[in-house]
C-alpha positions in Angstrom: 5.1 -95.7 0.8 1.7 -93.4 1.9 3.3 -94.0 5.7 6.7 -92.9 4.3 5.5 -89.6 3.5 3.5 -89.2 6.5 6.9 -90.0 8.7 8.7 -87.2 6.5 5.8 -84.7 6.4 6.0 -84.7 10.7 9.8 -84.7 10.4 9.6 -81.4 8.4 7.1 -80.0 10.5 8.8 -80.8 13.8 12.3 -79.7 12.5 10.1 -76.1 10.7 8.9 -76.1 14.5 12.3 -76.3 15.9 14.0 -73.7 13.8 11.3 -70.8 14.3 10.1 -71.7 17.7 12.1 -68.3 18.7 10.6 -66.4 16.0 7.3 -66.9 17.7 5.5 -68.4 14.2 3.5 -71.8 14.1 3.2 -74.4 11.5 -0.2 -73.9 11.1 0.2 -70.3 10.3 3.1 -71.0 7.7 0.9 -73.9 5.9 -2.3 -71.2 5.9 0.5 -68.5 4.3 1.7 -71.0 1.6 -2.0 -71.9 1.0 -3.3 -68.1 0.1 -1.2 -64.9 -1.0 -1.7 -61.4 -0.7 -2.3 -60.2 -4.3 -4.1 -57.3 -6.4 -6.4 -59.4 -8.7 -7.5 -56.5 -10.3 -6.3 -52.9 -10.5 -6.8 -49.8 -12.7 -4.4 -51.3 -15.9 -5.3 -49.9 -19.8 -6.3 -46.0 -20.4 -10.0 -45.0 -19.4 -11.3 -41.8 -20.9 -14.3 -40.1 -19.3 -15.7 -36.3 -20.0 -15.1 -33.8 -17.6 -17.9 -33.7 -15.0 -18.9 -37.1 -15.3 -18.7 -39.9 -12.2 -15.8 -42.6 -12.1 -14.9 -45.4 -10.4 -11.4 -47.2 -10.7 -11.4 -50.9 -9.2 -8.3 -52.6 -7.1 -9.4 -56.3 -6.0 -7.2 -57.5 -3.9 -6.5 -60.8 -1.4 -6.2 -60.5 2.3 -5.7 -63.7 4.3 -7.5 -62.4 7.7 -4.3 -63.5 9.9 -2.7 -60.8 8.6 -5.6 -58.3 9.5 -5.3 -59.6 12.7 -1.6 -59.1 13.7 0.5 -57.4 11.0 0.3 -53.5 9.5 -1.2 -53.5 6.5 -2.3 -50.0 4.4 -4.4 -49.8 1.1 -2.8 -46.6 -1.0 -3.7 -45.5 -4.1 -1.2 -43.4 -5.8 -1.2 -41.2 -9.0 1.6 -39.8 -11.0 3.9 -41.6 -8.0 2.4 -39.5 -5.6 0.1 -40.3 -2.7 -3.1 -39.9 -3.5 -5.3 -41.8 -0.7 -4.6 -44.4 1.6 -6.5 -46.5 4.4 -4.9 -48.6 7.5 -6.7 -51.9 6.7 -4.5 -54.5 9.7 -3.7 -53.8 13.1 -1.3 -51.0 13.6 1.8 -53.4 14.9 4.3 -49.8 15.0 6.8 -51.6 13.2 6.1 -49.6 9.8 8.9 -49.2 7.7 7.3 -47.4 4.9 9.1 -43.7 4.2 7.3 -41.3 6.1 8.3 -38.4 3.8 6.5 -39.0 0.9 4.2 -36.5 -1.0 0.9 -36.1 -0.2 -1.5 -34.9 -2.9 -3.9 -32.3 -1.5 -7.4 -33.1 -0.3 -10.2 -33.1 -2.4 -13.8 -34.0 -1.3 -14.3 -35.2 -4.9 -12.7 -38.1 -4.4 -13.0 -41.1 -2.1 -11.3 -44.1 -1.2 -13.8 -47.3 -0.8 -12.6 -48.8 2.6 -14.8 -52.5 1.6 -13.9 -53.0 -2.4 -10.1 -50.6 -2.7 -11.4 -48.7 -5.6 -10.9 -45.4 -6.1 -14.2 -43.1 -6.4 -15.0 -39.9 -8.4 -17.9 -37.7 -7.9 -17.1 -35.1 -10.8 -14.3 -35.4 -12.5 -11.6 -32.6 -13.4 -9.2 -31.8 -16.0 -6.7 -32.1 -13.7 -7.7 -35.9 -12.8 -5.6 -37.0 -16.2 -2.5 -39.1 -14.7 -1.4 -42.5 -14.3 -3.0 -44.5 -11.2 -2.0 -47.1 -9.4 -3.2 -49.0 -5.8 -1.1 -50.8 -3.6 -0.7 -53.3 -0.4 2.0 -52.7 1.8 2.2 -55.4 4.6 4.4 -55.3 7.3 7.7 -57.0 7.0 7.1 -57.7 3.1 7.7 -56.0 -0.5 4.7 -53.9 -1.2 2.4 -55.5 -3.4 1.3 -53.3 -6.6 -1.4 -53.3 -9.5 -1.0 -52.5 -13.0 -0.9 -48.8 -14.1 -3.5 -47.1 -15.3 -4.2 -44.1 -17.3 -6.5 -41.7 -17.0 -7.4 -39.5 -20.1 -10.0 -36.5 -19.4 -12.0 -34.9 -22.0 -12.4 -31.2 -21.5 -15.5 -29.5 -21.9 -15.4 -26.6 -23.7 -15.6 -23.4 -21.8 -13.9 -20.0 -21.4 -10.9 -19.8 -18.6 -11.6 -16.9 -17.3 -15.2 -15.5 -18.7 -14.8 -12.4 -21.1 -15.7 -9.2 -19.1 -16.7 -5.9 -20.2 -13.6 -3.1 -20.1 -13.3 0.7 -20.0 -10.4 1.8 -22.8 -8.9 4.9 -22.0 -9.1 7.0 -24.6 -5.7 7.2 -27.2 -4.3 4.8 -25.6 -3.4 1.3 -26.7 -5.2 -1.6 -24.8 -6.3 -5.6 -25.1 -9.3 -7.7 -24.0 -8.1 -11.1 -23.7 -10.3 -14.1 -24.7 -9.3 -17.6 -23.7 -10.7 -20.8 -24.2 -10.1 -24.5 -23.2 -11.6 -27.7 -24.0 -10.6 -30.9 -25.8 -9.6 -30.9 -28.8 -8.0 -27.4 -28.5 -10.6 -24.6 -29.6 -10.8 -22.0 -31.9 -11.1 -18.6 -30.8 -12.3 -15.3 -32.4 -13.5 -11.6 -32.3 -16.8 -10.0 -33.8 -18.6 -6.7 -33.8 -22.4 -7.0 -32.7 -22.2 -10.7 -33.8 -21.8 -10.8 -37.4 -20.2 -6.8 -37.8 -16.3 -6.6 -39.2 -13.7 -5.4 -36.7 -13.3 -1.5 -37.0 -10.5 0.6 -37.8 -7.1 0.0 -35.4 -8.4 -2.9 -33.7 -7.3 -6.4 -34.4 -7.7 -10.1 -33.4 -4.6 -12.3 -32.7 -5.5 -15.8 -31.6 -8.1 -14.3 -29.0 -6.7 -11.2 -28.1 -8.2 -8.1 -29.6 -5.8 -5.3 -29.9 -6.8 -1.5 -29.8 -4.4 1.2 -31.4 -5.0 4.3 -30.6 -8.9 4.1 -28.7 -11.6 6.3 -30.2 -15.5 6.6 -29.6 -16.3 4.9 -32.8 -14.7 1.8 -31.0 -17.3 2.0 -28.5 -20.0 -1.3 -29.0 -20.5 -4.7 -28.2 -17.8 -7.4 -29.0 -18.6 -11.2 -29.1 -16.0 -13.8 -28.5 -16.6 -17.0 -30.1 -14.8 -20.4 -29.5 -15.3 -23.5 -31.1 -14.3 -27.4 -31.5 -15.9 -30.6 -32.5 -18.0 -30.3 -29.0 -19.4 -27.1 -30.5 -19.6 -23.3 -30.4 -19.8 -21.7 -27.0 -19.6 -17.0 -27.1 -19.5 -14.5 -24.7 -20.1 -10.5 -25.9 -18.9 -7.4 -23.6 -19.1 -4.2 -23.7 -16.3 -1.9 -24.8 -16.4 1.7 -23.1 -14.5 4.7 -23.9 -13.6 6.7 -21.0 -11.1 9.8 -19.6 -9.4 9.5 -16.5 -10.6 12.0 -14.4 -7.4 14.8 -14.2 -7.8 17.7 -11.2 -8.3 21.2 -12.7 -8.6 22.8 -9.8 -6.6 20.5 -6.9 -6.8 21.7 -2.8 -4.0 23.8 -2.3 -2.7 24.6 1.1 -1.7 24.7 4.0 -4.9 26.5 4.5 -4.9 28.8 8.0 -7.9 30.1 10.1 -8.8 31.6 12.7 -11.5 30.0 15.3 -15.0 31.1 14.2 -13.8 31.9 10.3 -14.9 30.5 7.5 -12.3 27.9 5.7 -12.8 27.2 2.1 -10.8 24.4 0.4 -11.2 23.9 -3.9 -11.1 20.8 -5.9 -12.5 20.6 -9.2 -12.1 17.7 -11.8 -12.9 16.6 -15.4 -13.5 13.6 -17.0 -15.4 11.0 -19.3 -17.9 10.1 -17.7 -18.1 13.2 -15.1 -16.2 12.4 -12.0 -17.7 12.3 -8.4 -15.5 13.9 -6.0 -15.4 13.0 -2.2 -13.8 14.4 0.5 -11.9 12.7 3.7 -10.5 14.3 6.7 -7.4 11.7 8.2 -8.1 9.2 5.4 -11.9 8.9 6.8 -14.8 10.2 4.6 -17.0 12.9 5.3 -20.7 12.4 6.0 -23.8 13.2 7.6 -22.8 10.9 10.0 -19.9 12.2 11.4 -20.1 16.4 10.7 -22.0 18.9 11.4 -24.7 19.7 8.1 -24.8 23.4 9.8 -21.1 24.1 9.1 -19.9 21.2 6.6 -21.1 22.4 3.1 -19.7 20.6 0.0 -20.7 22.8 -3.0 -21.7 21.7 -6.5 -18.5 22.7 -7.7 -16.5 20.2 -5.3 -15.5 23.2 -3.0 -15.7 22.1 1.1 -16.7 24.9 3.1 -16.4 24.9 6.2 -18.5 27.2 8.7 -17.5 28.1 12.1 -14.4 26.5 12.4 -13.1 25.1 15.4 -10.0 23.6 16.7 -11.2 20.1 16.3 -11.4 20.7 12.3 -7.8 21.2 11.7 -6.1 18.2 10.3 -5.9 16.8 6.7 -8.3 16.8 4.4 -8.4 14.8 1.1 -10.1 16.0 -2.0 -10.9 12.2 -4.5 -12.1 12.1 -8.1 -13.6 9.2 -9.2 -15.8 7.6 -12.3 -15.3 3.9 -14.3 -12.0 5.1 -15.2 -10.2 5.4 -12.0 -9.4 7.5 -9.0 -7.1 10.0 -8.0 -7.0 11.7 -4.7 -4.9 14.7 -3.6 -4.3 16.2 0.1 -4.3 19.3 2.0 -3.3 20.6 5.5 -6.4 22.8 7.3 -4.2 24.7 10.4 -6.4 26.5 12.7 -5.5 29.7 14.7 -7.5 29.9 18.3 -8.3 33.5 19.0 -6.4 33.3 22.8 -3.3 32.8 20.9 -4.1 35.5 18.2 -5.2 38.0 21.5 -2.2 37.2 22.5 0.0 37.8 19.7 -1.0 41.6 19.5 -0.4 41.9 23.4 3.3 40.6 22.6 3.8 42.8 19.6 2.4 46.3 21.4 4.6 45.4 23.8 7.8 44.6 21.1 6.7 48.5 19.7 6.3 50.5 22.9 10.1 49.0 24.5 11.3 49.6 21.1 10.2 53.4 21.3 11.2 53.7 24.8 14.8 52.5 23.9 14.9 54.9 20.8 13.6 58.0 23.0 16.3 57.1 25.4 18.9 57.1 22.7 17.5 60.4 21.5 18.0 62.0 25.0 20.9 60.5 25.7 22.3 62.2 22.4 21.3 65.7 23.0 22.7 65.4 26.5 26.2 64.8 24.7 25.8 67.1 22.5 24.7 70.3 24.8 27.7 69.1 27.0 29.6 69.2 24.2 28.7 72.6 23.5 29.4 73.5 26.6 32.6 72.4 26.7 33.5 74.4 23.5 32.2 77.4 24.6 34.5 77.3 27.8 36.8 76.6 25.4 35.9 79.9 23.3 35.6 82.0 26.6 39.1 81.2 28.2 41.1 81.9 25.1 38.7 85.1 24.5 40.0 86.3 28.2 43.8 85.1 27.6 43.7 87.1 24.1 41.7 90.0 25.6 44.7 90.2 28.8 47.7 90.2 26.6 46.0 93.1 24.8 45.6 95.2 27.8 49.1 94.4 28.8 50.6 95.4 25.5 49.0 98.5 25.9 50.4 99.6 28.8 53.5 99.9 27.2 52.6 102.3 23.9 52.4 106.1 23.6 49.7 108.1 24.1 49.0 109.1 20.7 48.3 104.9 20.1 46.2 104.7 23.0 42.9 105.7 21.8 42.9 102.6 19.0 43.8 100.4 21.5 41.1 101.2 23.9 38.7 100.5 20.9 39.8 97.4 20.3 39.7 96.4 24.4 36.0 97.6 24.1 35.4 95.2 21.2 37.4 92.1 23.2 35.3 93.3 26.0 32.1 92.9 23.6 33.0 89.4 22.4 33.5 88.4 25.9 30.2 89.3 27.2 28.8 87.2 24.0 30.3 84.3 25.0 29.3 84.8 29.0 25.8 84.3 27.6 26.7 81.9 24.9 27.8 79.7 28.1 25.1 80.9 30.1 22.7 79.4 27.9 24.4 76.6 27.2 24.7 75.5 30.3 21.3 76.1 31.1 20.3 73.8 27.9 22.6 70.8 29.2 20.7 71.4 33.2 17.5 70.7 30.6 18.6 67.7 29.3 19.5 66.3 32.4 16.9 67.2 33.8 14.4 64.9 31.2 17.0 62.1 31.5 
């Protein structure tokens, strides 16, 4: 019978010999597989709670026959939430992995290691944001992966504020909030004092951490303590609340300014405010120092006014005038232009110059107008003179022809043509020379 089972047992070995021969796998190796599995004996299974900040260790035991170190892929992962969390090549990298490639990777974290010898899973300070469901794995090449129990993590949150309370500047008549939050587990309770143990005052309320100011007035002014509690304890935070005024311009820079080379330029800017504002000047957005001016010709005066002796062409650009205190800034800009004294010199060259052509074109006008006119003249008084001597011929004709007893008026009136005919000789004498004159000047 024993000799039986001895025949079969090298019957099924030669014929398991026969039929893989071309896979390249041995008897011996499939009697050592059959012998010893690759299993997770124990992984991170239940729900572990732990307080925030503390160390933790999650455990995954597994089995890993060597011959599979030694010539098949096999990776260690530990994944949380169904995400990637670490993993660690453990076998021979064969290149025949077909695990996805594409899966998410949580972030690094230097909090958290994987342990290359044991498999677990190693916290140095742990987070709220740790909580999840973990789990390790084996995935060997060419079989199903092989998976622990899941495991939950549950963190207890210390109590603390998220973000710290901070002191605030509450512009005054406005409405404003300061904001108080707290986390920790169980959930907190949170609340608003005056000077510790002081009632709220007048317009300002707390809703579930939030104080809320109506209308902001110095008596608001004062310390305010934020206190949050659970069955941890009582943790508090007090800032101080300030009442402040924007800082408004009451005299902003007004330009563009213009100077001339050597002259003085004087730019204002005044401001008010609670507390008092500073006020700063720039030139091209860079601020104006010891450093980089001149102290002999740069004068800021007490009033915020820059002054600016002996200017020179290397001054002109923009210049802004900013007011600042604890309740803000506000900045407004002017344009210095400067004027070089060539270029001025120049100017009154060019408008002497205008004037005097100007003149000389009006004087020749002028001339030219009188000559017109005196030839005019002239002309009229030929005019005058030719029809005096027609008229003052047909008269002495006429007479030729009339008794003697009319010839006596008639010679008076020839006297009197004669007259008028002299007066205009001259008339036209003059006249004529008047328009020599003219011509003369022109």
């Amino acid at each position: 019978m024993k000799s039986e089972i001895k025949i079969s047992s090298i019957l099924s070995c030669s014929a398991l010999l026969i039929l893989l021969s071309s896979g390249g796998v041995s008897c011996a190796r499939a009697a050592a597989s059959s012998q010893t599995d690759v299993s997770i004996t124990r992984g991170p299974n239940g729900l572990t709670t732990v307080k925030e900040q503390s160390s933790l260790e999650l455990p995954c035991v597994y089995q890993l026959p060597d011959v599979y170190r030694q010539s098949n892929s096999v990776i260690l992962r530990w994944r949380k939430d169904n995400k990637t969390l670490r993993q660690w090549e453990l076998g021979q990298v064969s290149g025949t992995n077909h695990e996805p490639q594409l899966e998410t990777m949580v972030r690094e974290d230097a909090r958290i290691a994987l342990n290359k010898e044991t498999g677990s899973l190693h916290f140095g300070s742990v987070l709220a944001s740790d909580a999840g469901v973990y789990q390790c794995q084996l995935l060997v090449e060419g079989q199903s992966p092989v998976s622990s129990g899941s495991g939950s993590l549950e963190v207890i949150e210390q109590l603390k504020f998220m973000p710290q309370p901070t002191s605030k500047n509450l512009e005054l008549g406005s409405v404003s909030k300061v904001h108080c939050k707290a986390q920790g587990t169980p959930t907190p309770q949170v609340k608003w004092m005056r000077e510790t143990q002081l009632p709220l005052p007048q317009n300002v309320s707390d809703h579930n951490g939030t104080l809320i100011f109506r209308g902001v007035s110095n008596e608001q002014r004062g310390q305010y303590t934020c206190v949050a509690s659970n069955s941890q304890g009582q943790i508090s935070a007090t800032v101080a609340i300030n009442v402040v005024v924007a800082p408004k311009f009451s005299v902003p820079p007004v330009g563009p300014i213009e100077v001339s080379e050597e002259d003085i330029a004087v730019m204002h800017c005044q401001a008010t405010g609670e507390p008092k504002p500073t006020i700063r000047w720039d030139k091209d957005l860079t601020y104006l120092n010891e450093n980089n001016t001149d102290p002999a010709r740069f004068r800021l005066l007490e009033n915020g006014t820059l002054e600016i002796r002996n200017v020179q062409a290397e001054d002109e650009g923009n210049y802004g005038c900013t007011i600042g205190s604890s309740a803000g800034l506000k900045r407004e800009e002017v344009l210095l232009v400067v004027r070089s004294n060539k270029s001025a010199s120049n100017s009154i060259v060019t408008r002497i110059i205008i004037v005097i052509i100007c003149l000389a074109f009006l004087y020749f006008v002028l001339v030219l107008g009188l000559k017109l006119w005196y030839r005019y003249r002239r002309h009229m008084g030929k005019v005058q003179l030719e029809d005096g001597a027609h008229a003052a011929a047909i008269d002495g004709h006429e007479g030729d022809h009339h008794d003697h007893a009319e010839h006596e008026p008639c010679l008076t009136e020839a006297n009197n043509s004669s007259k008028n005919l002299k007066s205009k000789l001259r008339e036209s004498t003059i006249l004529e020379q008047e328009s020599q004159v003219a011509d003369d000047i022109v």
